[in-house]
C-alpha positions, 0 to 999 in steps of 0.5 A: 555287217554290223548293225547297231540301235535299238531293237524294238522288234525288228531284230528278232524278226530280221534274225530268222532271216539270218539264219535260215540265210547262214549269215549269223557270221556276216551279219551281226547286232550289236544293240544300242551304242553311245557316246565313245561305244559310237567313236570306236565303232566308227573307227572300226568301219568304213560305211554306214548304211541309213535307209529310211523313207521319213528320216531327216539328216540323221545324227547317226549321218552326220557323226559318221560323215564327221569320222570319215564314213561313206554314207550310204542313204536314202535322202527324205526330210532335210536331206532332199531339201537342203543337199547341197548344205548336208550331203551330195550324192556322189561327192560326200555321200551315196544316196539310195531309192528304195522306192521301187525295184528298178531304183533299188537296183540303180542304187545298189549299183551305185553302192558297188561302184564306191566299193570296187572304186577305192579313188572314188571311195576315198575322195567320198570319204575325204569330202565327208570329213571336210564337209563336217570337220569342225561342225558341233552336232546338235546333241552335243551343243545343246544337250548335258552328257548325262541326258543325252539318249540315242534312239538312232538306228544304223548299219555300218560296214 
């Protein structure tokens, strides 16, 4: 797993946890990426992982969708409200609940179904592409290059 964003913290904690595991192996940060570091990088995986109980429809989401990726996410903000606009669970995207154990579980069920099933991944992966082909994001029509900033911070397999 390739986590990418900025580290605020969390990394240094999340780092002990890693080793003591043994997973510095499978489970690597790569700090902050931006504009053809972010393309790349979506050329090199096939999911992205978005957990967050506040999070609107994240750009993090909506590039990675625009490149084909299976998003994995919890839907908070605009997500809930407009799903049928942004993402369908299910059919362009998988959503999680990380509210409680037992939705956790459900959720990771889910997430394993997409992987083993490789007609369900791709038929999610293709209605992610479609849904967002075309679509100019919001950071890229109304801001110049140069004082474009990403805070975003994401996961992707």
């Amino acid at each position: 797993m390739n986590n990418y964003g900025p580290d605020e913290g969390l990394w240094q904690t999340l780092s002990a946890q890693v080793e003591s595991g043994g997973m510095q192996e499978a489970i690597k940060y790569h700090g902050q990426i931006l504009g053809q570091q972010k393309q790349e990088a979506f050329k090199h995986h096939q999911f992205l992982v978005e957990h967050s109980s506040n999070e609107g429809m994240a750009t993090s989401v909506a590039q990675a969708m625009q490149n084909g990726l299976v998003c994995f996410m919890t839907p908070g903000g605009e997500i809930r409200y407009y799903a049928s606009y942004y993402a369908r669970d299910m059919d362009n995207s998988v959503f999680t609940n990380i509210a409680d154990p037992e939705a956790w579980k459900q959720s990771l069920d889910k997430i394993a179904k997409c992987i083993a099933k490789p007609d369900l991944y791709q038929r999610v992966s293709e209605n992610a592409f479609s849904r967002f082909k075309g679509v100019e994001l919001y950071g890229d029509s109304c801001m110049p290059l140069s004082k474009r900033c990403c805070t975003d911070r994401w996961f992707i397999v």
